[in-house]
C-alpha positions as CSV (number, residue, x, y, z in Angstrom):
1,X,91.8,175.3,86.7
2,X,90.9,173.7,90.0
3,X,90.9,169.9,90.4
4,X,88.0,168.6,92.6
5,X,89.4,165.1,92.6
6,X,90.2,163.7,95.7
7,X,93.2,161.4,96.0
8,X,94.2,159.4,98.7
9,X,97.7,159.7,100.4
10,X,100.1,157.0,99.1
11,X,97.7,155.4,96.5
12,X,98.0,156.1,92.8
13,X,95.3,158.3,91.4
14,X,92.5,157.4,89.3
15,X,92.7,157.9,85.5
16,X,89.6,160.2,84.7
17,X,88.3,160.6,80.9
18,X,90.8,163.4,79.7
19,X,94.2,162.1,81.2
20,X,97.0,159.9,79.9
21,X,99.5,157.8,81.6
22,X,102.6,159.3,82.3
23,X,105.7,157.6,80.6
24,X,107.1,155.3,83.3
25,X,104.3,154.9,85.2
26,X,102.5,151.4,85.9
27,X,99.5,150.7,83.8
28,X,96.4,150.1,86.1
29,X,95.2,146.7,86.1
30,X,91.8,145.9,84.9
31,X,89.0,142.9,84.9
32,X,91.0,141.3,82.1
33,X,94.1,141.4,83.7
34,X,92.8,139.8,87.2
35,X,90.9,137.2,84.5
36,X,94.5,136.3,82.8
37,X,96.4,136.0,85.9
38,X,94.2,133.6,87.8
39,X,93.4,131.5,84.6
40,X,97.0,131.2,84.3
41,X,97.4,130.0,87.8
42,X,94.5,128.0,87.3
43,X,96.0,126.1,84.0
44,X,99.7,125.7,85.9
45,X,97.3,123.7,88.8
46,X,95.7,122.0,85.9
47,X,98.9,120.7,84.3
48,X,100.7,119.6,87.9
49,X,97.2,117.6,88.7
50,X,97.3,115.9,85.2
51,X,101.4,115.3,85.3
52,X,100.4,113.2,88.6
53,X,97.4,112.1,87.7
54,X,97.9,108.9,88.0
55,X,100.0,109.0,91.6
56,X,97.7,110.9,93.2
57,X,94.3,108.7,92.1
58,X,96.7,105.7,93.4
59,X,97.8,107.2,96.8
60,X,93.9,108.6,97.4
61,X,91.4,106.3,96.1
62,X,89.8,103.4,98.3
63,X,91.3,99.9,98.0
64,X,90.1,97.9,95.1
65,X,87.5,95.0,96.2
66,X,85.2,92.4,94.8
67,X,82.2,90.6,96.4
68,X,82.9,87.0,97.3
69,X,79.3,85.4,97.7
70,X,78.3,82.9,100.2
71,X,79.5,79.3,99.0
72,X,77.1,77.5,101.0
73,X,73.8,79.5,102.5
74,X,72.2,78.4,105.8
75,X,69.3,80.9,105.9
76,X,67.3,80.7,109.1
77,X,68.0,77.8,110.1
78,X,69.9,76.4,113.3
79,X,73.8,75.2,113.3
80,X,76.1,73.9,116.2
81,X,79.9,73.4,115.4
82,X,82.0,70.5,116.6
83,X,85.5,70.7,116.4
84,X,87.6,67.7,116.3
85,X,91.6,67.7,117.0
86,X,94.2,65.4,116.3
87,X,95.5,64.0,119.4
88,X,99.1,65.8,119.0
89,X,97.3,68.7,118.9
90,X,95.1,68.3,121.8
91,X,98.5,67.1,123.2
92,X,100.3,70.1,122.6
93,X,97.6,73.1,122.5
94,X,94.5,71.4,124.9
95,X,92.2,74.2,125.0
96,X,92.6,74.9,121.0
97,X,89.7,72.7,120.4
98,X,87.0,75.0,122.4
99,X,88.7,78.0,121.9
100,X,88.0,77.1,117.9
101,X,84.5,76.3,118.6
102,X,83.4,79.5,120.6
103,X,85.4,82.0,117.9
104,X,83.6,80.5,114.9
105,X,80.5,80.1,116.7
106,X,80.3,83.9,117.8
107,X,82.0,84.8,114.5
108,X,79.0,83.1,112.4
109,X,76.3,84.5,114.9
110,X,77.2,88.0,114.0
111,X,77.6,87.8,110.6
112,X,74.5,85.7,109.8
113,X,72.1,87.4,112.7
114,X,69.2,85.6,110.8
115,X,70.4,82.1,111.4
116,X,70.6,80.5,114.8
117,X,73.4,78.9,116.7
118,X,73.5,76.2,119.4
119,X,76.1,78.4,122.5
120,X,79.5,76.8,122.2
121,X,79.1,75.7,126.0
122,X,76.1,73.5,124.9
123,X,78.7,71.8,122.2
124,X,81.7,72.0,125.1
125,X,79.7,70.1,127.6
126,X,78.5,68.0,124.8
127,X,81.2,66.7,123.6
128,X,83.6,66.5,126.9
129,X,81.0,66.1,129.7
130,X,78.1,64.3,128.3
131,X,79.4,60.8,128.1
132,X,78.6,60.4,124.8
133,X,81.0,59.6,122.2
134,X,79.8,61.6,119.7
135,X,82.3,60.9,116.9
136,X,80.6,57.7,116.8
137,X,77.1,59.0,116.8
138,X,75.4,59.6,113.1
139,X,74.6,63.0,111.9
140,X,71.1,62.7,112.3
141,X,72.1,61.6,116.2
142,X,73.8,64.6,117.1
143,X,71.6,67.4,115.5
144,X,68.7,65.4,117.9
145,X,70.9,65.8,120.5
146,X,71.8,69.4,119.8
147,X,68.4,70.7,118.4
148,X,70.2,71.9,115.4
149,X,69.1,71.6,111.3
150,X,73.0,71.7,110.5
151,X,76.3,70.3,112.3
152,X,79.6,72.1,111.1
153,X,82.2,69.8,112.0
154,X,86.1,70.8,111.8
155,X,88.9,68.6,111.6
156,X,92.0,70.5,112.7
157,X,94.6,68.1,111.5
158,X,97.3,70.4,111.9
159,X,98.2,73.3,114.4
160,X,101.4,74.6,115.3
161,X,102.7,78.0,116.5
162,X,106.3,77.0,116.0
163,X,108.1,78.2,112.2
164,X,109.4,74.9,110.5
165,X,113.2,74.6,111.6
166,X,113.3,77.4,113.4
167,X,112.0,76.9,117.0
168,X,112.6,80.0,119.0
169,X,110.6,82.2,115.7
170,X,106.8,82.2,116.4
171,X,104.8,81.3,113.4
172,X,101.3,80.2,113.2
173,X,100.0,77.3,111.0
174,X,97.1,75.3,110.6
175,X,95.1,72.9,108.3
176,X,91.5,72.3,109.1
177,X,89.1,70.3,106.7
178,X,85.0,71.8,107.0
179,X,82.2,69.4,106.6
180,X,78.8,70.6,106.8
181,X,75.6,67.6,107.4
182,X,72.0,67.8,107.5
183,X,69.0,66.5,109.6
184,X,67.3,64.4,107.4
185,X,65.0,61.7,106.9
186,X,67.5,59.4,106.4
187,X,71.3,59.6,107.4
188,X,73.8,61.7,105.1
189,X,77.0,59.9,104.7
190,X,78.4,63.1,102.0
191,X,78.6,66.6,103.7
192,X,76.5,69.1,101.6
193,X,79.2,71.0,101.5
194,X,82.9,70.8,102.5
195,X,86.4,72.7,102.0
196,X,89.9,72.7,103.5
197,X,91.5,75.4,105.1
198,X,95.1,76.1,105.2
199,X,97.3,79.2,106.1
200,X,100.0,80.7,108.7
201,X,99.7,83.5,110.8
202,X,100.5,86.4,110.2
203,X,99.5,86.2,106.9
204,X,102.3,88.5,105.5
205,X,105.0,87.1,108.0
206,X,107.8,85.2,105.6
207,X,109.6,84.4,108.9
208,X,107.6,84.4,112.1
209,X,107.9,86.8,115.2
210,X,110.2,87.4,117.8
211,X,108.4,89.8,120.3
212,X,104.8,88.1,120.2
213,X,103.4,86.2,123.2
214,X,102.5,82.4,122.4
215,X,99.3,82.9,124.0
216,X,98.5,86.2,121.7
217,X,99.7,84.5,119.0
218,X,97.2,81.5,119.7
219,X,94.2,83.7,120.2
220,X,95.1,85.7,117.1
221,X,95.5,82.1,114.9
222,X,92.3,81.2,116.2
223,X,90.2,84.3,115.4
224,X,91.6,84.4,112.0
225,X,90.7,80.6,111.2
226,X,87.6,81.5,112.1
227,X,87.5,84.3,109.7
228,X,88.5,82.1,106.7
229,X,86.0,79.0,107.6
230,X,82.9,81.8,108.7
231,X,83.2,83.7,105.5
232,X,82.4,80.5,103.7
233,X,78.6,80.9,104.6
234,X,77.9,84.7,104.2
235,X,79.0,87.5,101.3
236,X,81.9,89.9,101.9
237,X,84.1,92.2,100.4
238,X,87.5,90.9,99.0
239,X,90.6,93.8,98.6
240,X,91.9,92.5,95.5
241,X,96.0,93.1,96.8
242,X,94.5,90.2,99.3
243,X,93.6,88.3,96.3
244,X,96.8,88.7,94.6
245,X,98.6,87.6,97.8
């Protein structure tokens, strides 16, 4: 009898009705076989994600943060920000003083776009070429003077870039004290609000540096006080290992 199936060279043929499989021949694979074999795979992927779990949710997911709010709010209204130094620090570091005032200042003025800020030259000249002794002058004086509802004054009492007992290390520190006055009716002798400051730079740095310029390591102190006393006055976002540290 004449077969009038056609088979193609090389493949196996297909099983019709009538035939059996002979005895050592491989058994054709069907839907449930393809189904078994990629479930299988499919579980083996399961069990190798849920063994490392943990690891991998670690090594992938976003650092862990929490809001700080604002401590003190200053809305819409206008601030300018004096910066006084110790002598031994306007001794040692003589521009650290103005350098401190314009960080902060453009620090604040893009983090609080709503508020206003007098320019740090205004303050500058204010305080160096004016003639005035302002740190005699009441609070109420010197927001006149400046056309400001707020004065933010800084006491840096202490920076250094030299690591205790180890001169030829560089190591940041600095403690600054914040007081923040009103205009008012009649003259504030309390800040409305105030807090100290104290840290070393770089933060994580148990030593100091060898291979950083003083002059980097100045500017880089400087923006990251201003960090620390700006984020006093608007919300931000905390990483919690920052917190633990």
């Amino acid at each position: 009898m004449r077969d009038d199936r056609k088979v193609n060279n090389g493949a196996p043929a297909r099983l019709g009705p009538g035939d059996k499989v002979r005895p050592g021949a491989p058994a054709p694979l069907g839907l449930g076989d393809f189904t078994r074999r990629h479930a299988t795979r499919l579980l083996l992927a399961g069990l190798f994600i849920f063994s490392t779990g943990c690891q991998a949710a670690y090594l992938f997911a976003p650092d862990a943060t929490e809001k700080v709010e604002a401590e003190y709010e200053i809305g819409e209204d206008s601030m300018a920000i004096l910066v006084w130094a110790d002598q031994s620090v306007r001794d040692e570091y003589p521009q650290v003083r103005n350098q401190i005032c314009r960080s902060l200042t453009h620090h604040l003025r893009e983090r609080l776009p709503d508020a206003k800020f007098i320019d740090a030259r205004d303050v500058i000249d204010f305080q160096e070429d004016s003639g005035m002794d302002w740190s005699r002058m009441t609070n109420n004086e010197i927001c006149a003077e400046l056309e400001c509802d707020y004065v933010l004054r800084v006491d840096l009492n202490e920076f250094t870039t030299r690591a205790s007992n180890t001169p030829h290390l560089h190591k940041a520190r600095f403690d600054a004290s914040l007081n923040l006055f009103g205009k008012s009716d009649r003259e504030q002798i309390e800040a409305l609000y105030q807090d100290e400051i104290r840290a070393i730079y770089p933060p994580d740095s148990k030593h100091g540096a060898y291979d950083i310029d003083e002059r980097d390591l100045i500017h880089a102190t400087v923006e990251y006080l201003s960090m620390l006393a700006g984020r006093k006055f608007y919300p931000y976002e905390l990483r919690l290992e920052e917190k633990r540290s």
